[in-house]
C-alpha positions in Angstrom: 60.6 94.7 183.8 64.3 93.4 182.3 62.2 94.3 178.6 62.1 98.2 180.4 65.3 98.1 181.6 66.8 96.9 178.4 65.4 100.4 176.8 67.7 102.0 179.3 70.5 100.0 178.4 70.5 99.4 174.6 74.4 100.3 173.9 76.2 97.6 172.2 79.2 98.4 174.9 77.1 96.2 177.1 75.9 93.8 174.9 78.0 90.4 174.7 79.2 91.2 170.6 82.9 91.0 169.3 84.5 94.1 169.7 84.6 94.8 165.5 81.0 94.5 165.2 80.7 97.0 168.6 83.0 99.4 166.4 81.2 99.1 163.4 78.1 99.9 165.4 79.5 103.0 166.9 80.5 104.1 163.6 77.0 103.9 162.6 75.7 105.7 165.4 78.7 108.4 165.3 77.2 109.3 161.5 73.6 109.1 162.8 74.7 112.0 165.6 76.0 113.9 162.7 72.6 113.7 160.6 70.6 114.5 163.8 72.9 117.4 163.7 72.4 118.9 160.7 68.5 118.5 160.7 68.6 120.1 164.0 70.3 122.8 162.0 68.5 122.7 159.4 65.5 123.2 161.6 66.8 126.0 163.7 67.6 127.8 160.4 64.6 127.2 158.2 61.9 128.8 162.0 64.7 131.7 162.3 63.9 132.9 158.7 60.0 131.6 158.9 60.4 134.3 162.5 62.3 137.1 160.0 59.6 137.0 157.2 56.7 136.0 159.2 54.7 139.8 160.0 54.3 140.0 163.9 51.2 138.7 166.0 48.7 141.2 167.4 49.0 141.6 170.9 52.3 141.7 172.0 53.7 143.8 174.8 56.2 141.9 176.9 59.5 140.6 176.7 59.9 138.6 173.1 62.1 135.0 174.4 62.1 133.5 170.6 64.9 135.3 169.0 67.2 135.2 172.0 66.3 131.3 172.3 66.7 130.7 168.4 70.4 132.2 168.3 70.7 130.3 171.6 70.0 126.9 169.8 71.7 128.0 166.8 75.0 127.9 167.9 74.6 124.7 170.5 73.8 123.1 167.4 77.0 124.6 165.6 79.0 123.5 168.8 77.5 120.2 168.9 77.8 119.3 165.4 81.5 120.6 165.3 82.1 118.2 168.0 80.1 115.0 166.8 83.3 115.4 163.6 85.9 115.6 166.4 84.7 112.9 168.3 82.3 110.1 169.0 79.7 112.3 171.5 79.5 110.6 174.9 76.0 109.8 176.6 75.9 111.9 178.8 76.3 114.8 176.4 73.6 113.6 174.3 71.5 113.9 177.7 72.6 117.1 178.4 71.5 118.3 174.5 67.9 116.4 175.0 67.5 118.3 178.2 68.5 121.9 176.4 66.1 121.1 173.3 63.3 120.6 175.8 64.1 123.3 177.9 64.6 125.8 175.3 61.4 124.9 173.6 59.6 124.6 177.3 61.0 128.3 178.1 59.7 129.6 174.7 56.0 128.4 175.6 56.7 129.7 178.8 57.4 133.3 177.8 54.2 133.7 175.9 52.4 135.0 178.9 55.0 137.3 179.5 55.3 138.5 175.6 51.8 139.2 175.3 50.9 140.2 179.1 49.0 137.2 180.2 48.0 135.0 182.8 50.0 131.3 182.5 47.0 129.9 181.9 47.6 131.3 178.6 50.5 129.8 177.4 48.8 126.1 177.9 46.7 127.2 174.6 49.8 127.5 172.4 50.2 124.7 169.7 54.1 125.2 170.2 53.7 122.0 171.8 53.8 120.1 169.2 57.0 120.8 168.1 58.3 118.3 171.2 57.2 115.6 168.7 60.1 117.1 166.5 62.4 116.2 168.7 61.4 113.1 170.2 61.3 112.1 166.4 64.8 113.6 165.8 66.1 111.3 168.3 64.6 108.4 166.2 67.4 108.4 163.5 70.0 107.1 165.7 67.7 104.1 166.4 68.5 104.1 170.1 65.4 103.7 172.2 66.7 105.4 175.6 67.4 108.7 174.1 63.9 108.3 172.6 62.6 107.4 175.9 64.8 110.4 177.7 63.4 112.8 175.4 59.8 111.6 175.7 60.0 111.8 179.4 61.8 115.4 180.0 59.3 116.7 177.7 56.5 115.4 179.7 57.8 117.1 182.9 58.8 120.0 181.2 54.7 120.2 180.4 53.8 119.3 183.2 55.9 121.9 185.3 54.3 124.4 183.0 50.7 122.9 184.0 51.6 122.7 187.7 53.3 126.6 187.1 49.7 127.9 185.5 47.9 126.2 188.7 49.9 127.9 191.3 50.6 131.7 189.7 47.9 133.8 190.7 45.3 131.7 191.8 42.7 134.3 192.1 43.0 135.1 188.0 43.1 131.4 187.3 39.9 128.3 188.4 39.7 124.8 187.3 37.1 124.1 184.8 35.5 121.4 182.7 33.6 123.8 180.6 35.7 123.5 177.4 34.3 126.6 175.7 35.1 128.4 179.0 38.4 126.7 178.7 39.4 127.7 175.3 38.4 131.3 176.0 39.2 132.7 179.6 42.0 132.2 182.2 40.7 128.3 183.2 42.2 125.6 183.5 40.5 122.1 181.8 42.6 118.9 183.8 41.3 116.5 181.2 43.0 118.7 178.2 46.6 118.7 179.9 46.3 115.2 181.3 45.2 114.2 177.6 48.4 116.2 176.0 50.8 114.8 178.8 49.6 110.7 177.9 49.6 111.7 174.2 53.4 112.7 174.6 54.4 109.5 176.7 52.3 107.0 174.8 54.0 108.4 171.4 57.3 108.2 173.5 56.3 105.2 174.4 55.0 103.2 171.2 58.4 104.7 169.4 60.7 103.3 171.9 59.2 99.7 172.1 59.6 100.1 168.5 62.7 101.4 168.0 64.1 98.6 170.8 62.7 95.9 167.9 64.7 97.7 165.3 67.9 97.9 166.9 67.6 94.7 167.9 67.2 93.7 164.1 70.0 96.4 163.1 72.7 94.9 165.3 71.8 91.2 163.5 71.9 93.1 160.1 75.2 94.4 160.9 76.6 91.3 162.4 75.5 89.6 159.4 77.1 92.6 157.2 80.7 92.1 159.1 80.4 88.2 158.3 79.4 88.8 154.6 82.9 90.8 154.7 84.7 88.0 155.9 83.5 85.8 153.4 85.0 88.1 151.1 88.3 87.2 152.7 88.0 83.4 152.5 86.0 83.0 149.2 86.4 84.6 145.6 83.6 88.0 145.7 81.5 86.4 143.4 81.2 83.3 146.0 80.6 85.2 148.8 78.1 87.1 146.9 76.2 84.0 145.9 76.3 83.1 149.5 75.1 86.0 151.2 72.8 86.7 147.9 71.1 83.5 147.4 67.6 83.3 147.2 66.9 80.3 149.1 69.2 78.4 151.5 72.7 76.3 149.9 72.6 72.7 149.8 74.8 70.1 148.7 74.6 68.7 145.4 73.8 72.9 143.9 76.4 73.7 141.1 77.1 74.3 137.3 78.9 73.0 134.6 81.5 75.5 133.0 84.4 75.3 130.7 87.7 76.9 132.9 91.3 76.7 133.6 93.0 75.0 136.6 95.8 76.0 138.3 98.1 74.9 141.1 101.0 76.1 142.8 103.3 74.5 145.4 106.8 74.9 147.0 109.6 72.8 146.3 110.7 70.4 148.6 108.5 72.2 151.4 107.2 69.5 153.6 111.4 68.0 154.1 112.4 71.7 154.7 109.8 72.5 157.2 109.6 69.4 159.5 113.0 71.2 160.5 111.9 74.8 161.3 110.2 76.3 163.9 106.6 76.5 163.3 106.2 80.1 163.5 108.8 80.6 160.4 106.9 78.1 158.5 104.0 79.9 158.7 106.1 83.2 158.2 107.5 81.4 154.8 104.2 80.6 153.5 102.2 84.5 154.0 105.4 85.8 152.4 105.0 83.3 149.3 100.9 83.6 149.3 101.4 87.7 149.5 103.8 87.0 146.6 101.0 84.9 144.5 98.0 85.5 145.3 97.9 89.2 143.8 99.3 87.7 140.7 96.7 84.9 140.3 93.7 87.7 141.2 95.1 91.0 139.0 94.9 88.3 136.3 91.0 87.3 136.6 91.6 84.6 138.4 89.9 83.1 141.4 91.6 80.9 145.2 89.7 77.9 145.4 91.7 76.7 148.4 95.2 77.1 150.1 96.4 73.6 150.6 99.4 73.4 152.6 101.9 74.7 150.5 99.8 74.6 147.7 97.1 77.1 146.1 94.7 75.5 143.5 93.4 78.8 141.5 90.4 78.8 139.0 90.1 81.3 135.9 86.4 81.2 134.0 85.1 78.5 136.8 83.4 80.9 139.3 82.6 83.7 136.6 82.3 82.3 133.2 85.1 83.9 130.7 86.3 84.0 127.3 89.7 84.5 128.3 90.0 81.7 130.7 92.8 80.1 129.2 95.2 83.1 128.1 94.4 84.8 132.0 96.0 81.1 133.2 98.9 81.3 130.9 99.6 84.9 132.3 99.4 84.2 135.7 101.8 81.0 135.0 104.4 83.7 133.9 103.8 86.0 135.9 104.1 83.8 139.0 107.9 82.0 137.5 109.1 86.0 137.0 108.2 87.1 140.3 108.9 84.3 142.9 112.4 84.0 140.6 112.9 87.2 141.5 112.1 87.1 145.4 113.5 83.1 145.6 116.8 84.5 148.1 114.9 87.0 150.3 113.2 84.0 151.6 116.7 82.8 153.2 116.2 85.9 155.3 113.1 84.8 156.7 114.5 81.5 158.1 114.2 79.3 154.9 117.1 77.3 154.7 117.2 77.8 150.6 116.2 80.3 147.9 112.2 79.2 147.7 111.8 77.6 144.5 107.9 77.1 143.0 106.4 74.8 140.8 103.4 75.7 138.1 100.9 74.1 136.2 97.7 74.7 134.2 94.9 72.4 132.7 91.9 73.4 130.8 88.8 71.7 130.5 85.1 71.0 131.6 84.9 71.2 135.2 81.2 71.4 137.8 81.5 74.4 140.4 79.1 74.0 143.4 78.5 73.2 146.7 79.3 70.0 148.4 78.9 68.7 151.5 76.5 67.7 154.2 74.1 69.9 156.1 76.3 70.6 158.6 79.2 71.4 156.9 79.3 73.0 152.9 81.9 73.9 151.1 82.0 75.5 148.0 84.9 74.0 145.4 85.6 73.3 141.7 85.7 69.5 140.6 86.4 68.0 137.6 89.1 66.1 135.3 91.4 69.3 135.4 91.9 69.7 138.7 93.2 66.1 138.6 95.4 66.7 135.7 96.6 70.4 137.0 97.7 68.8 140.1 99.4 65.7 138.2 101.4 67.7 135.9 102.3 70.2 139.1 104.0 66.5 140.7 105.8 66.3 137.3 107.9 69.2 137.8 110.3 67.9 139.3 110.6 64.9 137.5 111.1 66.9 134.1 113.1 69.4 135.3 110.8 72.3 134.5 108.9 74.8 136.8 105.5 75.7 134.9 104.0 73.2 132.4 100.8 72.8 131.0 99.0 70.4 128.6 99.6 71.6 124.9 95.8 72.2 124.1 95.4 74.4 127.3 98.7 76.5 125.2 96.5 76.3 122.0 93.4 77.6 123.6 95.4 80.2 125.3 96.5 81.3 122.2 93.2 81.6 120.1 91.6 83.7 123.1 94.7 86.4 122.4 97.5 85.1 124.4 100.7 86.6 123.8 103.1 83.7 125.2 106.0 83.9 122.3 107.9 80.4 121.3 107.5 77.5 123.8 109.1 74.4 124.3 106.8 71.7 123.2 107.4 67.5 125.0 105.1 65.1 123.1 104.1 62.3 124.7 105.4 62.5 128.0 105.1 60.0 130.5 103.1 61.5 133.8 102.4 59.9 137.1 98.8 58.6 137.7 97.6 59.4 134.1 97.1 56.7 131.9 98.3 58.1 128.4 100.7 60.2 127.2 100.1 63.9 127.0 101.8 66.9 125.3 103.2 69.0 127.3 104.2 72.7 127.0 106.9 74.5 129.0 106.9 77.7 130.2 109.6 78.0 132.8 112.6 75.7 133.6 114.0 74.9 136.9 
């Protein structure tokens, strides 16, 4: 019984989902409205000109109900479609459409007897009928079982006032029969033939709403799971989330490969003294001004965010995606990042930091493994590798050597043989950095 009822009730307003995924659902359904519109249309259309070219049928004498109900439907459909781009169509007008296709089509069997001077019994004969399957099928597209169901069910009682119409009209030209030759040829009714054509109409109702129930039930998963692949997009590089959502077989620690790229990490000077004495809120307000200000930079120039940490951003460029320019789209970025957070250092006084926001930049090439690590419980996808270790060394030595984007001197020399156009840089040999055992050449690209 709460399986039936759930038929009734499949709108994802009443469903326990987050509101986005709700929307995105009644986005869907909006533009499935629109194509049952225009195949309704289309359909109303392509019968008008099969009536206009089609020669007439022997026999007629009465009143002729199809034109009149074709220009009818015609422009309910023009009126409904109109609305459906205006608006999201409510329920109840969606019931009040499936009640007019049935009736229409019900009143066009029903003025058969009339058109060609008939007893009722005569109309039972027509195969119009089967055009009800049309629109319980039409209703199909939006993958909504109750309108399915609605459908199904008006048309049944639509037939069956036409059966119980036939019975009681005239009974002395009309008799019950079970002769079906006699059936198919005289004024008789045959109980078995209409009972067969009313379960025929509510077990294809029936079957199609059970099944379309299943489907919705796997659409709303597949569009919850479509939302979430989204917001991966937000928290991982698009060619991570794509692996993700993509892969074959399920993530597990330990999966990764071996690439050669460029590492890159940015921080703010002095950050963690400066913000133990501000309010948290213009912290955070500090640090999605500077992130707006370098994450564009670091992604317009192939690179990839690895991780926000703190105050700090590590970036990758040829890690997740292999590239031939890995080096020279690092050295870019590295200026890039100096000319623009240079030029926005005193508007962050206006946002409560207590001095103009000074950055510090460094780059390190090299092999490095990217992958997932983790336990089963909790992955995360990251770079490792000798680099990173370096990138975020040499950052630290900023401020010791008075400089504001460094990098080692072979990263510079790769940069340049894959095309970089970085013009004369100040070259340190042999400086001294903390936690790394020897000596390293060092390039500058930016003072302090």
């Amino acid at each position: 019984m709460a399986r039936f009822k759930q038929l009734w009730q499949p709108s994802p307003s009443r469903m326990v989902v987050p509101v986005r995924i709700r929307d995105e659902i009644h986005r869907r359904d909006a533009a499935a409205e629109r194509l049952i519109g225009w195949v309704q249309l289309g359909v109303v259309l392509f019968f008008a000109l099969l009536y206009s070219l089609a020669p007439r049928a022997e026999g007629t004498q009465g009143f002729n109900f199809v034109p009149f109900a074709l220009s009818t439907y015609f422009l309910f459909t023009i009126i409904r479609l109109y609305i459906s781009y205006q608006r999201e169509l409510p329920d109840w007008y969606l019931m009040i459409s499936i009640v007019v296709d049935v009736c229409l089509l019900v009143g066009i069997i029903f003025s058969f007897h009339i058109q060609y001077g008939q007893h009722p019994t005569f109309y039972l004969k027509a195969p119009t009928l089967m055009y009800v399957f049309l629109f319980i099928s039409l209703r199909a597209l939006r993958l909504d079982p109750s309108f399915v169901l609605t459908t199904g069910l008006v048309a049944a009682a639509g037939w069956f006032g036409l059966v119980a119409y036939a019975v009681i009209a005239d009974m002395d030209g009309m008799h019950v029969t079970r002769n079906y030759v006699e059936y198919l040829t005289s004024n008789s009714i045959l109980i078995g033939a209409e009972l067969d054509k009313l379960i025929i109409i509510l077990a294809v109702t029936g079957i199609l709403s059970v099944s379309l129930y299943r489907a919705r039930t796997i659409f709303f998963e597949a569009i919850r799971d479509h939302v979430a692949a989204e917001d991966l997009k937000r928290f991982f590089a698009p060619e991570v989330a794509q692996s993700i959502t993509g892969a074959d077989v399920a993530l597990e620690a330990g999966q990764g490969v071996s690439r050669t790229a460029a590492v890159m990490v940015v921080d703010i000077r002095s950050f963690t003294t400066a913000a133990e004495s501000l309010p948290p809120e213009t912290v955070m307000r500090v640090l999605s001004r500077y992130q707006e200000c370098v994450v564009p930079i670091i992604q317009r120039n192939n690179g990839r965010i690895d991780k926000f940490l703190g105050d700090g951003i590590l970036a990758t460029f040829g890690a997740v995606q292999a590239s031939e320019t890995y080096a020279a789209d690092a050295v870019a970025a590295m200026r890039d990042i100096s000319e623009r957070m240079r030029a926005v250092a005193a508007e962050f006084v206006d946002e409560g930091w207590p001095e103009p926001l000074r950055v510090g930049v460094a780059a390190a090439c090299g092999p490095v493994t990217v992958g997932v690590i983790g336990t089963a419980s909790r992955l995360e996808y990251t770079v490792i590798g000798s680099p990173v270790n370096l990138a975020a060394k040499l950052e630290d030595a900023n401020k010791a050597l008075r400089t504001s984007a460094i990098l080692t001197a072979d990263c510079l020399r790769i940069a340049r043989s894959q095309g970089s156009l970085v013009g004369d840089v100040e070259m340190r040999p042999g400086v001294t950095v903390a936690g790394i055992a020897q000596p390293l050449d060092i390039a500058v690209l930016a003072r302090s």
